[in-house]
NUTORMI-907507 format. One record per atom (N, C-alpha, C): residue in three letters; x, y, z. Coordinates in steps of 0.02 Angstrom, whole numbers, plus 32768, in hexadecimal, padded with zeros to 4 digits. Atoms other than C-alpha are relative to their C-alpha. Last residue first. Example, Ala and Ser with C-alpha at 12.3 -4.5 7.8 and 13.67 -1.06 7.14 Angstrom:
SER7FD67FC57FFD/SER82AC7FCB8165/SER7FD980378025/ALA802D7FC58000/ALA82677F1F8186/ALA802D803C8000/
//
This chain:
UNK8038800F7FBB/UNK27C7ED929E6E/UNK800080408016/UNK80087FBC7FDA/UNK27ECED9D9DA7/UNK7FFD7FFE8047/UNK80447FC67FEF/UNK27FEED0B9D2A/UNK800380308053/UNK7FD87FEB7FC0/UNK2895ECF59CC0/UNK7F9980108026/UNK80247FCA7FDC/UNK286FECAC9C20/UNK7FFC80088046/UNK80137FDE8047/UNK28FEEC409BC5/UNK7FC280498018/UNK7FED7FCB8002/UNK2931EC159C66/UNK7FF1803B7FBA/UNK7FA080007FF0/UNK294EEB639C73/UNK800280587FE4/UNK7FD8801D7FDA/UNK289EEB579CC4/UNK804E7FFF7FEC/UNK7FEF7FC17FC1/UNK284AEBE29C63/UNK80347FCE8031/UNK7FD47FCB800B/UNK2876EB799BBC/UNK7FFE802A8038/UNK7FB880168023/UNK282CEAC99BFC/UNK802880398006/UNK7FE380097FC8/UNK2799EB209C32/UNK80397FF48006/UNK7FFD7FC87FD4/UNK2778EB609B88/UNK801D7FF28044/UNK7FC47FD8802D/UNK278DEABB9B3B/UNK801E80318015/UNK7FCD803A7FED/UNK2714EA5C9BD0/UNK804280267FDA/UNK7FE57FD67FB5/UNK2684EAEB9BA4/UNK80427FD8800F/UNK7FEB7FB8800F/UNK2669EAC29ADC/UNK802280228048/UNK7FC67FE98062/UNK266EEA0E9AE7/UNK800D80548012/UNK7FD8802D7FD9/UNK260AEA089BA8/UNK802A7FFC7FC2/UNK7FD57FCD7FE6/UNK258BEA809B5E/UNK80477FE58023/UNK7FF27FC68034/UNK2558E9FB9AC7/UNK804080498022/UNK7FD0800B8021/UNK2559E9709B3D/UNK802380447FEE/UNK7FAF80097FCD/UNK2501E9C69BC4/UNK802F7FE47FD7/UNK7FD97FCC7FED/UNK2477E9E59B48/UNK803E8001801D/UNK80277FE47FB7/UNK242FE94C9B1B/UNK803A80317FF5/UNK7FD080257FCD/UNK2453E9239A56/UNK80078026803E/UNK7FDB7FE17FE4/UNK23B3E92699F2/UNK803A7FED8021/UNK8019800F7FB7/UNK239AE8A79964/UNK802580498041/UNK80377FF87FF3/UNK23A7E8ED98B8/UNK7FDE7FFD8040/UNK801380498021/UNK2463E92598D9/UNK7FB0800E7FE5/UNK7FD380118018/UNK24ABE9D498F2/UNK7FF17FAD7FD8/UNK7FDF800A803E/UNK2419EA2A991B/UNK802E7FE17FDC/UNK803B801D8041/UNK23C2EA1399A4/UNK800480077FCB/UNK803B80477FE6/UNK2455EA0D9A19/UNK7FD47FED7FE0/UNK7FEA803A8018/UNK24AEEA8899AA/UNK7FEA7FBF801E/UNK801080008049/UNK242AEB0099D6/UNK80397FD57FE8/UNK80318028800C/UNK2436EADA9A87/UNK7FF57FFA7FBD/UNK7FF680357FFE/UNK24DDEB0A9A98/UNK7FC77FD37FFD/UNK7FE1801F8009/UNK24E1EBB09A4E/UNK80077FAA7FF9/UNK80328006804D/UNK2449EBDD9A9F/UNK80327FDB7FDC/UNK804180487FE0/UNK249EEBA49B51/UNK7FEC80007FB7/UNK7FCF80438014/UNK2559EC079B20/UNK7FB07FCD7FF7/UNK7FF180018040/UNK24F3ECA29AE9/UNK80137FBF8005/UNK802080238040/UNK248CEC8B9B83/UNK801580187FBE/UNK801980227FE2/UNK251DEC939BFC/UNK7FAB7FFC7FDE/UNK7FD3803E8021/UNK2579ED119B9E/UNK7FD57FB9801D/UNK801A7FF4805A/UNK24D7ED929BB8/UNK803C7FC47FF6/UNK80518000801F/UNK24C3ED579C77/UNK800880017FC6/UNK800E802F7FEE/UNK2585ED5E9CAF/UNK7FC27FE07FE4/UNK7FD4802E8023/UNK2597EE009C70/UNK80057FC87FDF/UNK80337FFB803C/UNK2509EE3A9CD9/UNK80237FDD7FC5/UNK8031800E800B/UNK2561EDEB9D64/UNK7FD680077FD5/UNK7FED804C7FED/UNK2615EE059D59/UNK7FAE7FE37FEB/UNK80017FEB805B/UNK25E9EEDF9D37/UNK7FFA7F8B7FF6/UNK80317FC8800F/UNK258FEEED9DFA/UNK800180047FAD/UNK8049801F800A/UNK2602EE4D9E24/UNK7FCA80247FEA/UNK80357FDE7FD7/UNK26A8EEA99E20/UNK7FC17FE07FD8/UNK802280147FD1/UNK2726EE419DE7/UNK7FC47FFF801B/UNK7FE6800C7FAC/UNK275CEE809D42/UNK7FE67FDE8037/UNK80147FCE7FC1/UNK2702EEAF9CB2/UNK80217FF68034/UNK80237FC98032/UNK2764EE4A9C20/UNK7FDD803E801F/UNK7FB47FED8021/UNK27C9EDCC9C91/UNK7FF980397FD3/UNK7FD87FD87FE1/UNK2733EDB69CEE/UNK803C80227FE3/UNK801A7FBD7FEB/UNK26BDED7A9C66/UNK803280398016/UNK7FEE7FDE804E/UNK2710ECCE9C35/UNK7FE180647FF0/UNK7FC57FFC800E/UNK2706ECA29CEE/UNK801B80267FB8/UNK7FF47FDC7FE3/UNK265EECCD9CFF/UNK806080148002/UNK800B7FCE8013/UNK262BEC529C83/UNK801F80358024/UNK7FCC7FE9801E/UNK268CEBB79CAD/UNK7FDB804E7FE4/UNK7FC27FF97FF7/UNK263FEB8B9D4B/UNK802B80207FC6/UNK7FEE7FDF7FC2/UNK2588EBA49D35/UNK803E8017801B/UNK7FFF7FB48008/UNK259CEB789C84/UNK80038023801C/UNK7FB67FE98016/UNK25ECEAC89CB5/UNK7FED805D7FED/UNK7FC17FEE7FEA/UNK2540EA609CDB/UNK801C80337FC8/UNK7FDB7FDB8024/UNK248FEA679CC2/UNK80437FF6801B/UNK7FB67FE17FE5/UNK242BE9E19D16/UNK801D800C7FB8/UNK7FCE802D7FE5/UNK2370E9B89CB5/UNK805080358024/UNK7FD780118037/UNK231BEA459C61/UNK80307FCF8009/UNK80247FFE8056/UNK226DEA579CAC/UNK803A7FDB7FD0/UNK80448024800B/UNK22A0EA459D6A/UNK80027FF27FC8/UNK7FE680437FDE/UNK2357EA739D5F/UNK7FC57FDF7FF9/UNK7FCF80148046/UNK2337EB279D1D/UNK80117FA28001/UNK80227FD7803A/UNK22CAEB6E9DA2/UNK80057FD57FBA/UNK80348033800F/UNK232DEAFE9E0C/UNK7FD380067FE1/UNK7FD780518017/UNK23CBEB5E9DE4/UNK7FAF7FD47FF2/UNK7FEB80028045/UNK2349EC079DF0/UNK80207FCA7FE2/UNK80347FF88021/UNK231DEBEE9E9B/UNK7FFF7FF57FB2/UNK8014803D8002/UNK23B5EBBB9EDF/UNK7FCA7FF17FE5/UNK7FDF80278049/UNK2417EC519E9D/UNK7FEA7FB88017/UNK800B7FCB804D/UNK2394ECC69F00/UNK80127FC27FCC/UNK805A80018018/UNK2396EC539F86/UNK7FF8800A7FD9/UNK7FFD8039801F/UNK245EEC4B9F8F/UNK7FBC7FF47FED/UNK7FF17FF98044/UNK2468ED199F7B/UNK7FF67FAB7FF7/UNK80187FD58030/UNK2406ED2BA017/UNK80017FF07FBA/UNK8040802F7FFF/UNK2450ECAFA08F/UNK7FE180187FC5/UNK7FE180408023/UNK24EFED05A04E/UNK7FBC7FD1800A/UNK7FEA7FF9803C/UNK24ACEDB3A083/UNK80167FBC7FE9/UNK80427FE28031/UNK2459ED81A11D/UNK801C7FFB7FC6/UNK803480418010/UNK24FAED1AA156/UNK7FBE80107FD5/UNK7FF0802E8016/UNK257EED9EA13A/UNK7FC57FDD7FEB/UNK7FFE80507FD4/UNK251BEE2EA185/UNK80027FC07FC4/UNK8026804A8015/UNK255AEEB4A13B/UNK7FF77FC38018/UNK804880037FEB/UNK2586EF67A196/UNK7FDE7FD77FE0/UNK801D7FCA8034/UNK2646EF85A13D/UNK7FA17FF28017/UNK7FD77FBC7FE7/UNK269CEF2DA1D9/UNK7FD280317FD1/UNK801E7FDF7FC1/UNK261EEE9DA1CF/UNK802780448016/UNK80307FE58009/UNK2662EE84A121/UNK7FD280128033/UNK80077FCA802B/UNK2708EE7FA139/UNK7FBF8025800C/UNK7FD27FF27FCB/UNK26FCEDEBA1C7/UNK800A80597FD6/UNK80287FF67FCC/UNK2690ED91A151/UNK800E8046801F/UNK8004802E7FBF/UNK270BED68A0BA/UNK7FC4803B8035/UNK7FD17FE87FC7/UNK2735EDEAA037/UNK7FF67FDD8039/UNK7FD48015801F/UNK269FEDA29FB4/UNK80658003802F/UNK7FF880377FDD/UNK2621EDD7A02F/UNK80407FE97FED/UNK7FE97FF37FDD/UNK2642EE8A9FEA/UNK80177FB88028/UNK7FB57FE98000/UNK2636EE679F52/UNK802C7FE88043/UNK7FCF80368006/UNK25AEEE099F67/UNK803C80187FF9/UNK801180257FB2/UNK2559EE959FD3/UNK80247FC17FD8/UNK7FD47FDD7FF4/UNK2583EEFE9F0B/UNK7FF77FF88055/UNK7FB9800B801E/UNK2526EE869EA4/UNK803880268032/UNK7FCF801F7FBC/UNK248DEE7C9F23/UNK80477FEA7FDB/UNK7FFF7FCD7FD8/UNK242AEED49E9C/UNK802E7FF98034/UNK7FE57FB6800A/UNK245BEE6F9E20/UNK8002802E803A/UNK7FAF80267FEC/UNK2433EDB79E94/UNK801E80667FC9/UNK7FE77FF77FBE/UNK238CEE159E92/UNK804F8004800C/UNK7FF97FC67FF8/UNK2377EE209DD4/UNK801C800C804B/UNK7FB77FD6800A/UNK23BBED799DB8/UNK8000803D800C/UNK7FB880187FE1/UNK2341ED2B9E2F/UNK803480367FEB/UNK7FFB7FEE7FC4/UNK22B2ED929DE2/UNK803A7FF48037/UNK7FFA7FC0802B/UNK22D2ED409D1D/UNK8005802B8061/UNK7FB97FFC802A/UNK22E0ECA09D6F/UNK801780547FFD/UNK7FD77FFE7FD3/UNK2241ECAC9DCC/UNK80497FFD7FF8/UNK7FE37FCA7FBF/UNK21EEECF49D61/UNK801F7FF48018/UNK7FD87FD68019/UNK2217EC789CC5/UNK800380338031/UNK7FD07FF67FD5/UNK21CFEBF99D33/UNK802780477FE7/UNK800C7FFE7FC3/UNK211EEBF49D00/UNK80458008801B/UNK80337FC27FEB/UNK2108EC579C61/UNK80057FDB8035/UNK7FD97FC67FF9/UNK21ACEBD39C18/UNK7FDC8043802F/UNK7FC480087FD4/UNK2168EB3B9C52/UNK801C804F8003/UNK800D7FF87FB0/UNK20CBEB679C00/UNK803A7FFF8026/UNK800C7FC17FE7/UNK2119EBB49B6C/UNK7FFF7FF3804A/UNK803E7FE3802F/UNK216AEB079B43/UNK7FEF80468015/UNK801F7FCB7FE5/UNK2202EAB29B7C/UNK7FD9802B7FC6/UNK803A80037FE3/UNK221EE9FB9B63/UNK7FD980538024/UNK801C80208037/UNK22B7E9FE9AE3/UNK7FA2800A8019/UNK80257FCD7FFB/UNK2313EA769B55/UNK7FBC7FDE7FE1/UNK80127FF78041/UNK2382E9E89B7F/UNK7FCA802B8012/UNK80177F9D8009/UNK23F6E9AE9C09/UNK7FE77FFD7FC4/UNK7FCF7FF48043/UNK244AE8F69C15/UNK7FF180447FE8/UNK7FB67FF47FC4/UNK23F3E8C79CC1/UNK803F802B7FC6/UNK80087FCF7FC4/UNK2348E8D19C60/UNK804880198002/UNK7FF67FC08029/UNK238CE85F9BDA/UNK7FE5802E8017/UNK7FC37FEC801C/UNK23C6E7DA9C62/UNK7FFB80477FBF/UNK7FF87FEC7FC3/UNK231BE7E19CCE/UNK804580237FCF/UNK801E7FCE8007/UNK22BEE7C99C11/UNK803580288052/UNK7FF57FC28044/UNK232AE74E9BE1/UNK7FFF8039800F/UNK7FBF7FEF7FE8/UNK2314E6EA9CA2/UNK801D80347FC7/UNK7FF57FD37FCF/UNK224DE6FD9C9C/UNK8058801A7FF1/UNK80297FB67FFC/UNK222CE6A49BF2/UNK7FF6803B803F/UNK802A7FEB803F/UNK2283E6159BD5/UNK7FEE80277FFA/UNK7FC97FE48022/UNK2301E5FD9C6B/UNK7FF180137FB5/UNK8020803A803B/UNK225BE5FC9CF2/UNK8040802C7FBD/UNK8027800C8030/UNK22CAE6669D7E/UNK7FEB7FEA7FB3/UNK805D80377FF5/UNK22E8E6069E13/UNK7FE8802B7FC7/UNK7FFB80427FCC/UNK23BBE6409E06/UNK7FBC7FDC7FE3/UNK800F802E8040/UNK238AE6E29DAD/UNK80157FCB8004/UNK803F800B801B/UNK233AE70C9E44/UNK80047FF77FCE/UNK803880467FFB/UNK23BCE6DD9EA3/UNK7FBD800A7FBF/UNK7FFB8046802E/UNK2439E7389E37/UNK7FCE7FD48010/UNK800B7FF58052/UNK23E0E7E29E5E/UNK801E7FB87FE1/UNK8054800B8012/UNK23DDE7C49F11/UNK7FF87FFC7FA5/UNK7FFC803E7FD7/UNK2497E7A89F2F/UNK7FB17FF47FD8/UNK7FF08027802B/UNK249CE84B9EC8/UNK7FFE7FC08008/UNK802C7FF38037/UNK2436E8959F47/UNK80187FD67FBF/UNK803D801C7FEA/UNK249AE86E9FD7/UNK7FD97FF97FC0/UNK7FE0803B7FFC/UNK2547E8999F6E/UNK7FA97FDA8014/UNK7FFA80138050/UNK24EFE9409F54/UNK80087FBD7FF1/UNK80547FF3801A/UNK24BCE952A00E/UNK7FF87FE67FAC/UNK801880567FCE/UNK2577E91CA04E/UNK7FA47FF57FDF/UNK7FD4801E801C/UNK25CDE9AF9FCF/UNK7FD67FBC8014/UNK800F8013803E/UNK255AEA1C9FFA/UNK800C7FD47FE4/UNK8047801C7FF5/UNK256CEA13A0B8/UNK7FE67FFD7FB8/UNK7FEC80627FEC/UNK263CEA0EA084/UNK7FB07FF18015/UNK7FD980218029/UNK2615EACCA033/UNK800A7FA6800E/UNK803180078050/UNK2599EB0EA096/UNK800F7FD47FE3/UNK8030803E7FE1/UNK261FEAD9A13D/UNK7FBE800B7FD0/UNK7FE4805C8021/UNK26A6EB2CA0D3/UNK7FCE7FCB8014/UNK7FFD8018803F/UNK2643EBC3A0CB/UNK80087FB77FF8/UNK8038800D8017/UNK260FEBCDA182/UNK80017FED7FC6/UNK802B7FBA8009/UNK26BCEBD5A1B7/UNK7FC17FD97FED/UNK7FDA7FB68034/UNK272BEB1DA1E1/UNK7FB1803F8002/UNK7FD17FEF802B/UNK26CDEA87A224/UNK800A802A7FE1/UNK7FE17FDF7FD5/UNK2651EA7EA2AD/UNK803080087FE0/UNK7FA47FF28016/UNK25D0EA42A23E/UNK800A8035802C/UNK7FE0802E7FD0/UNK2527EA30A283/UNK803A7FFB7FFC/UNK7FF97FE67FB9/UNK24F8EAE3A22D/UNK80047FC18042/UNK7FC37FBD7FF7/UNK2531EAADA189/UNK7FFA801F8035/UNK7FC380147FF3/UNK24B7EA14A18A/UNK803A8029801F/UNK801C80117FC2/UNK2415EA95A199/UNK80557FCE8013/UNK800F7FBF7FCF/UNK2450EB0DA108/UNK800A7FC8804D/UNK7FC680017FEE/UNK246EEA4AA0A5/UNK802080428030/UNK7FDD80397FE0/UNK23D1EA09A0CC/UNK804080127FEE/UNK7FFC7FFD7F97/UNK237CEAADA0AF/UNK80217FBF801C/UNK7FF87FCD7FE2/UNK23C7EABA9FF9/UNK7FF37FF68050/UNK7FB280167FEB/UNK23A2EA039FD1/UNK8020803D8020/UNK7FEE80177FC3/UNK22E9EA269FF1/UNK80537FE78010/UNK7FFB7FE77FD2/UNK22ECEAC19F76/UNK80067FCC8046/UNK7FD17FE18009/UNK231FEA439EF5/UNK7FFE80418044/UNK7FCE80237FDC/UNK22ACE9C19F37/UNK805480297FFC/UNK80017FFB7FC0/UNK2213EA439F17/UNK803B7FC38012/UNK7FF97FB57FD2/UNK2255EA6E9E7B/UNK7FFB7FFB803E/UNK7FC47FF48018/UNK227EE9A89E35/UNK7FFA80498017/UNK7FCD801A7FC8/UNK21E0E97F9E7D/UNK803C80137FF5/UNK80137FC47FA3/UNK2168EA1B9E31/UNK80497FB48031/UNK7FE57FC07FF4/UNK21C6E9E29D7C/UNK800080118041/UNK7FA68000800A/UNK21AFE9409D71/UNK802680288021/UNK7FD780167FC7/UNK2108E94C9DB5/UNK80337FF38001/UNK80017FE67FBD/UNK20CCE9B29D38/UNK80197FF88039/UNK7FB97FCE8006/UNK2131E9599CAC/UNK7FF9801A8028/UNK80117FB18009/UNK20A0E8CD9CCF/UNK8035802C7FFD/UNK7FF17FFE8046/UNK20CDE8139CC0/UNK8006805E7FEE/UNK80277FDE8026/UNK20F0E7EA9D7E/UNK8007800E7FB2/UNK803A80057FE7/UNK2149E7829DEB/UNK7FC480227FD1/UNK801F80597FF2/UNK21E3E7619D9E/UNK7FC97FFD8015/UNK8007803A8055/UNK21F7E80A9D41/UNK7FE57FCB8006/UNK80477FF18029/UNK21B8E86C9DDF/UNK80057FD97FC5/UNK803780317FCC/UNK2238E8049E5C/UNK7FD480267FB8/UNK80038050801C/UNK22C0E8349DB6/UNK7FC27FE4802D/UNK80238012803D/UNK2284E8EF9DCB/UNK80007FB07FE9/UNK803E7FFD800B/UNK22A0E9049E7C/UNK7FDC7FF47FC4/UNK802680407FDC/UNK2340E8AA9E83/UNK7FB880167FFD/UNK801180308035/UNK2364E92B9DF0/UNK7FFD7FC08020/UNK801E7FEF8016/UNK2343E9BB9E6D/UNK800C7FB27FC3/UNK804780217FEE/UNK2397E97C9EEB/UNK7FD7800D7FD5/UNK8016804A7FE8/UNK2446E96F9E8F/UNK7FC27FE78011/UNK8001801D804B/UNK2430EA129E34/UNK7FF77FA78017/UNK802D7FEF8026/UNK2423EA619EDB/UNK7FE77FCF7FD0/UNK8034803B800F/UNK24A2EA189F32/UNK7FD67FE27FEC/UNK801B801C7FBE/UNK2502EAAC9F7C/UNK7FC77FC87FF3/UNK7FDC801A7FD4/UNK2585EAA99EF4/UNK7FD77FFC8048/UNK801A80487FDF/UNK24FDEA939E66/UNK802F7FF5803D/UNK804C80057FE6/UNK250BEB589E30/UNK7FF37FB4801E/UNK80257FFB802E/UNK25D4EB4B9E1D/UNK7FAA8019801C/UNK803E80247FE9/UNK2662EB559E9A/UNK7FD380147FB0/UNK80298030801F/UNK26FCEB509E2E/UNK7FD77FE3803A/UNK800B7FE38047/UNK2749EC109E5A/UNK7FCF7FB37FDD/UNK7FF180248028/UNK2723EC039F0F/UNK7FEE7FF67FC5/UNK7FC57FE38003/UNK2705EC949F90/UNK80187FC77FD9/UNK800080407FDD/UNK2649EC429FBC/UNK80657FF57FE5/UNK8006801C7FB3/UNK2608ECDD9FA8/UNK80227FC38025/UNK7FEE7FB57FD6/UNK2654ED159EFE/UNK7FF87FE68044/UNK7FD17FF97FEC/UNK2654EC619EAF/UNK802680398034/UNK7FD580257FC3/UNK25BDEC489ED8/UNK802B800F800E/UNK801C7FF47FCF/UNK2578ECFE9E92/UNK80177FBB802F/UNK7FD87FC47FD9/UNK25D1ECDF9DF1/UNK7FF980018034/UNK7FAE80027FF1/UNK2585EC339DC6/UNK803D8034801F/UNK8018802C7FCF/UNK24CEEC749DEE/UNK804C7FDC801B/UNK80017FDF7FD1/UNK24E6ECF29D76/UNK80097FE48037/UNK7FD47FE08006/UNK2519EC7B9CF0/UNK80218046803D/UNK7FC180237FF8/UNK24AFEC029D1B/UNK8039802F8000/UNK7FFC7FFD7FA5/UNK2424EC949D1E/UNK80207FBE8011/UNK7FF27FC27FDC/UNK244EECD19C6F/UNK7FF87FD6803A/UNK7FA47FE5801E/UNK2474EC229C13/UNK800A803A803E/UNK7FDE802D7FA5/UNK23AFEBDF9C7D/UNK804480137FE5/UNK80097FF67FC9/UNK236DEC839C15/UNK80287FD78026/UNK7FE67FC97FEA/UNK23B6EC709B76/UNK7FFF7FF8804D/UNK7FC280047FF7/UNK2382EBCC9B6F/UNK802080368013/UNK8002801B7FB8/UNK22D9EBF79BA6/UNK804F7FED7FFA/UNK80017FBC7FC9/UNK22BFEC6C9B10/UNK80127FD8804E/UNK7FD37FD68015/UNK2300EBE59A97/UNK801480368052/UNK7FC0802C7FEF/UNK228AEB5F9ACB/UNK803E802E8007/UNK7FEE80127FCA/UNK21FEEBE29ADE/UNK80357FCB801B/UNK7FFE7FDF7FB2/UNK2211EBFE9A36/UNK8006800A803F/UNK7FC67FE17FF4/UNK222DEB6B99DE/UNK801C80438030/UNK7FEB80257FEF/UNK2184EB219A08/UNK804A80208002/UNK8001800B7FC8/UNK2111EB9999F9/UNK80277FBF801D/UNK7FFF7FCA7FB6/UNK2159EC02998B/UNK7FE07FDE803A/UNK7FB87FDB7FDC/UNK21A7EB82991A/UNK7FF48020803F/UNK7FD8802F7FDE/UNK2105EB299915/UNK804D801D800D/UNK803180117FBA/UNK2092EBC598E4/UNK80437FC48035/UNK80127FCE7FD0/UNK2101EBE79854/UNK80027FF08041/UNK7FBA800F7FF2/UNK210EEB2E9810/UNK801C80448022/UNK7FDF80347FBA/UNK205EEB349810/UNK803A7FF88024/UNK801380518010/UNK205DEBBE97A9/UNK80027FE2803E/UNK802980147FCA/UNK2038EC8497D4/UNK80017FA48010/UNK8058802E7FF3/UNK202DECB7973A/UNK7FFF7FEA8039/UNK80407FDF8019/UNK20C1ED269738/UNK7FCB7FE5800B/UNK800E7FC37FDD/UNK212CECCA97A3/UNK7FC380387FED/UNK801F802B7FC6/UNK211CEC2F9736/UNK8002803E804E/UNK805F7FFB8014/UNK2131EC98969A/UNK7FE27FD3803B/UNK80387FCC7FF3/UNK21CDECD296EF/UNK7FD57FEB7FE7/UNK7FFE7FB08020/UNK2213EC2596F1/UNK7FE1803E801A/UNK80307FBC8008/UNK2232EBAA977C/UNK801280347FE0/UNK7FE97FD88052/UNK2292EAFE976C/UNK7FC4802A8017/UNK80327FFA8036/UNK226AEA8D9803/UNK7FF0803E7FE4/UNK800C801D804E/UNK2309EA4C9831/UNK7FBD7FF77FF0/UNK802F803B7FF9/UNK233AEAC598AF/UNK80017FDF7FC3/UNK7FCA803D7FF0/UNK23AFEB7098A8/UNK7FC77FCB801D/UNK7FE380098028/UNK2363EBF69837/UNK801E7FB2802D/UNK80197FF1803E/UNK22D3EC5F9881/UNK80207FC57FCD/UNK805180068016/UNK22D5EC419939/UNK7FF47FFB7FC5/UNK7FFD803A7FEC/UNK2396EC189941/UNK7FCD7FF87FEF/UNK7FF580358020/UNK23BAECBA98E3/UNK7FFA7FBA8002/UNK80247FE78047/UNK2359ED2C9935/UNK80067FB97FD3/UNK803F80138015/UNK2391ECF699DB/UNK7FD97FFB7FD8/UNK7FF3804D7FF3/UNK243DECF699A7/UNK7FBD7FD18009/UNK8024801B8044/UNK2419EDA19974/UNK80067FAE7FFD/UNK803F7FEF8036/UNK23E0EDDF9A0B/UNK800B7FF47FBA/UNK80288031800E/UNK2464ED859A6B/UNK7FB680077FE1/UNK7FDA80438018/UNK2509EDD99A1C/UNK7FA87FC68001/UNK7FF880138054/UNK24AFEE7A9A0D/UNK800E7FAA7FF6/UNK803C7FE2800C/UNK249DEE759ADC/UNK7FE87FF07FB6/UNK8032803E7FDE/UNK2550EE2B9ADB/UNK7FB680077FF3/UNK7FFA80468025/UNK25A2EEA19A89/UNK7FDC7FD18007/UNK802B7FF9804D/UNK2536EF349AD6/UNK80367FD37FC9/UNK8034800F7FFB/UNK258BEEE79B7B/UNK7FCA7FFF7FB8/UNK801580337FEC/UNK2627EEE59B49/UNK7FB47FDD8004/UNK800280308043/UNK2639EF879B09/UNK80047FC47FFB/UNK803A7FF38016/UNK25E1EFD19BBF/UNK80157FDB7FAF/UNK801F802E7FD7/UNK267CEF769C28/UNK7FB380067FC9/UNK7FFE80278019/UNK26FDEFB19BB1/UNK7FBC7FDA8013/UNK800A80297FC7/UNK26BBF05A9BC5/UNK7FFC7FC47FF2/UNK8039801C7FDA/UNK26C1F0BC9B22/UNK80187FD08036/
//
């Protein structure tokens, strides 16, 4: 069999029972079958609470994971991530102004999306006053200045904010957690996530191509810029998708794709789906020891920041080789 297809139906298996098992067995509130059977309280509360926590992890694992491939392809560098154009930065300046100003999750959320798409056009718009190096590198250093901007912003506001009850809540935001996702969150963004990654698939084999520098790809009938404008929307959509609700994600963007290639190869058409099923095995994974390991939760980014940091470690002196 096709290493590329026994991979996949590893994976596939791997996160259907992971899901099984997280929903049914991993929490600390104890569920029998006679509480399935009837229908108990303790029923009802798994499913609407554990559930959609679960199913969304998956989800922001897959489209970090996708989202991580697709920089690194376009933007011809193996440790760009999903937050290298700034994203993640504006998006959790948008959520700390909604923490300090507001009580509502609604507005948490719509500022932290709409500041995540506004860091995007402020760093598109920077990169075309730059006169420095290709278009990439001038993404790349307009990200770099936008993120920094934003992070500037993110201390002020925990600077002025009240250290009792705003600045906690700014700091266990900033720390990642699924803890606050419910159906609704999940029936309103889950399209756009779920849609992102399908696109960014389809346009697996225009990243290829981008992937070969510019100058290639106008020889084979692609327009560089469309296509890369393209794939950063797509994967900007979905980061902040994921960024709103669940605070900043780091390291899966970057270390998933890597741990992929060496097993399918380069090519972004196998890289990407790949990318998606390891990329919510590592997220379920890591949320379920988040709400499990103690009584109190422990934010997410810890949890993936242990398990991803080890791994990285070993591709860097070679232990896993990854692909270009």
């Amino acid at each position: 069999m096709n290493r590329f297809i026994a991979f996949t139906l590893l994976l596939v298996t791997a996160n259907i029972l992971l899901i099984l098992l997280s929903l049914l067995f991993v929490g600390r509130l104890p569920i029998g079958l006679s509480d399935w059977i009837t229908w108990s309280w303790k029923a009802r509360l798994v499913f609407e609470v554990r559930l959609p926590r679960i199913l969304y992890a998956s989800l922001a694992g897959a489209a970090l994971g996708v989202t991580g491939s697709v920089m690194q392809s376009i933007f011809r560098n193996p440790l760009a991530s999903p937050d290298i154009l700034g994203v993640s930065s504006g998006s959790a300046f948008g959520a700390s102004l909604g923490i300090l100003f507001y009580t509502s999750a609604i507005y948490v959320e719509g500022l932290s999306f709409l500041m995540g798409l506004i860091s995007l056009m402020a760093t598109i718009s920077l990169s075309r006053i730059f006169r420095y190096g290709d278009e990439v590198l001038r993404l790349i250093l307009s990200g770099i200045a936008i993120s920094a901007l934003f992070n500037a912003g993110v201390g002020y506001v925990k600077y002025v904010a009240d250290p009792y009850s705003k600045l906690p809540q700014i700091t266990f935001w900033l720390l990642g957690s699924f803890g606050g996702v419910g159906f609704s969150e999940f029936y309103l963004f889950s399209p756009l996530i779920l849609s992102s990654i399908l696109i960014l698939s389809l346009l697996s084999w225009r990243i290829n191509v981008l992937s070969f520098g510019d100058e290639i790809a106008r020889s084979l009938g692609i327009n560089p810029r469309f296509n890369r404008f393209l794939s950063i929307i797509f994967s900007v959509l979905s980061v902040s998708s994921i960024v709103c609700v669940t605070g900043v994600i780091g390291w899966l963007g970057l270390i998933t794709p890597h741990l992929v290639r060496p097993i399918v190869g380069a090519d972004n058409r196998k890289v990407i789906i790949s990318s998606a099923l390891l990329g919510s095995i590592l997220s379920i994974i890591s949320d379920d020891i988040s709400r499990s390991l103690i009584e109190a939760e422990i934010p997410f980014n810890i949890i993936v920041s242990f398990i991803s940091i080890p791994l990285f470690i070993l591709i860097l002196r070679g232990g896993v080789k990854s692909e270009r």
